[in-house]
N, C-alpha and C positions, 0 to 999 in steps of 0.2 A: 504494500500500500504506500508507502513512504518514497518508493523508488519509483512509481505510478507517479505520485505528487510533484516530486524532484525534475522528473522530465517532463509534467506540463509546463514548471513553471519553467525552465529551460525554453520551452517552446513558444510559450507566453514574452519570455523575455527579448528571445531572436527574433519575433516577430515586431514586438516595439521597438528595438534596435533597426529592424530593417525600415519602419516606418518613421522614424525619426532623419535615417539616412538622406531617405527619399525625399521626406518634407524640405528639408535642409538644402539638399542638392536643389529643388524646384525653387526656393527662397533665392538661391546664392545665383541661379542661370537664367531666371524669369528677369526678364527688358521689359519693363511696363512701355507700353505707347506712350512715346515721348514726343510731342513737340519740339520740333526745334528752333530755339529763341535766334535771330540774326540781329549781332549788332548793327542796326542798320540808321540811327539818327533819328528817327521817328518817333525821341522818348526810347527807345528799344521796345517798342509792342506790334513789330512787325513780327509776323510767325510764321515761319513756314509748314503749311499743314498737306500737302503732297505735291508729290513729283515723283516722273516714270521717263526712262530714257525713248519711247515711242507715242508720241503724238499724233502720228499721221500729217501734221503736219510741216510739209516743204522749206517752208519761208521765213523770218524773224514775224511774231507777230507777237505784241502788245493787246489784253482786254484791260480794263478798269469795269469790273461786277456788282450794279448795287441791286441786283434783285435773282431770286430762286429761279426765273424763268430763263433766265441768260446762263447763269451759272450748270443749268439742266441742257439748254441748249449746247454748250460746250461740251458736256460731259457726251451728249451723244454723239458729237462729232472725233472724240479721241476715241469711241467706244466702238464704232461702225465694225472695227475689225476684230473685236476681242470678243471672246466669247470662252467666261463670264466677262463681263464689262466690269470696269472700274467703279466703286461704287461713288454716289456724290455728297459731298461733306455736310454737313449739316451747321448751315450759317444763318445767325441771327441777323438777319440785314436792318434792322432798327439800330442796332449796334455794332454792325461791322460792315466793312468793304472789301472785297477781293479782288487781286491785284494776280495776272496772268499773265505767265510769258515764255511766251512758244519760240525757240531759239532755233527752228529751222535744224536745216542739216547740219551736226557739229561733226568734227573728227576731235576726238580724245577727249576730256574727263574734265572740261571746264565747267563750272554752274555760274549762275550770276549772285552777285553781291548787289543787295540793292540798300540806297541811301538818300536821305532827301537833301537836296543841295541848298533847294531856296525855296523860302516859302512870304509867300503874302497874301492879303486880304480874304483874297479870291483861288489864288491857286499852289498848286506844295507840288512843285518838282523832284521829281526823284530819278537819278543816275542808275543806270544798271552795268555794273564792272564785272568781264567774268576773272574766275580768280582758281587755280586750283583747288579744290576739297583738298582740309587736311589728312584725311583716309587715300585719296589717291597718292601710287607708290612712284609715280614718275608722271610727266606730260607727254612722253616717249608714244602712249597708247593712245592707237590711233581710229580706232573703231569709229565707226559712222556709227548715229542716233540721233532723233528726232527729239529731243524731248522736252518738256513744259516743267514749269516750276507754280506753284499756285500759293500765294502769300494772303494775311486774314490781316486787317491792320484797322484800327476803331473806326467809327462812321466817323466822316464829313462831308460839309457841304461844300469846302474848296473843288474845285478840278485840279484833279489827279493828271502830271504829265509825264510819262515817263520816257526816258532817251539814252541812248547809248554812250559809254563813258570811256574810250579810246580802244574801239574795237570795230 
């Protein structure tokens, strides 16, 4: 009876060892969905909330987003080819703005850095510099991609301009 007891609790004990492992390992490897913050002059409440190296589209192209129907629109235009499609973020447009930019055909591993240069009454300019990502391991990589960057930054009523910053 004793040696019956001795090896449940043995087995009792391996098993909450095994599950303490696990929890731990899941604690210590689990990446919560992070935002990521850019310092970008804007106060710093510029956020970059997605980007995908395939857009579909060709061209440089600039959006400024102040409502769900545009922001939907867009999404079905990077979505035509994907299946599942990208999903669309969910933006409070009473309180924010989204800031879009379709960088056309790139080769290699540049993103944009974006920053407001000048701002007045009426309108808040903002520069778009591309800059290597601190994760790329060279500029060397020279891969073709399409791809978009999509930023969330407080509502205003200024016009939003956005322009290329020696590139």
């Amino acid at each position: 009876m004793r040696k019956r007891i001795n090896q449940d609790l043995r087995t009792h004990i391996n098993l909450l060892k095994h599950f303490v492992i696990i929890a731990l390992m899941c604690l210590v490897s689990c990446k919560a969905q992070k935002e990521t913050q850019l310092n970008s002059g804007i106060n710093g409440e510029m956020t970059l909330i997605a980007q995908d190296g395939y857009s579909g589209i060709d061209k440089y192209e600039t959006m400024v987003v102040r409502d769900s129907k545009s922001l939907n629109k867009f999404y079905a235009r990077i979505n035509k080819t994907r299946k599942p499609g990208l999903l669309v973020p969910v933006i409070d447009f009473s309180k924010e703005i989204v800031l879009i930019v379709c960088l056309g055909e790139q080769k290699g591993q540049m993103i944009p850095k974006l920053s407001k240069t000048e701002e007045s009454e009426r309108e808040v300019l903002i520069a778009i510099e591309m800059v290597l990502p601190k994760e790329a391991k060279s500029a060397k990589n020279q891969s073709v991609s399409y791809p978009f960057f999509i930023y969330k930054i407080p509502h205003t009523s200024k016009t939003l301009s956005l322009e290329k910053l020696g590139w």
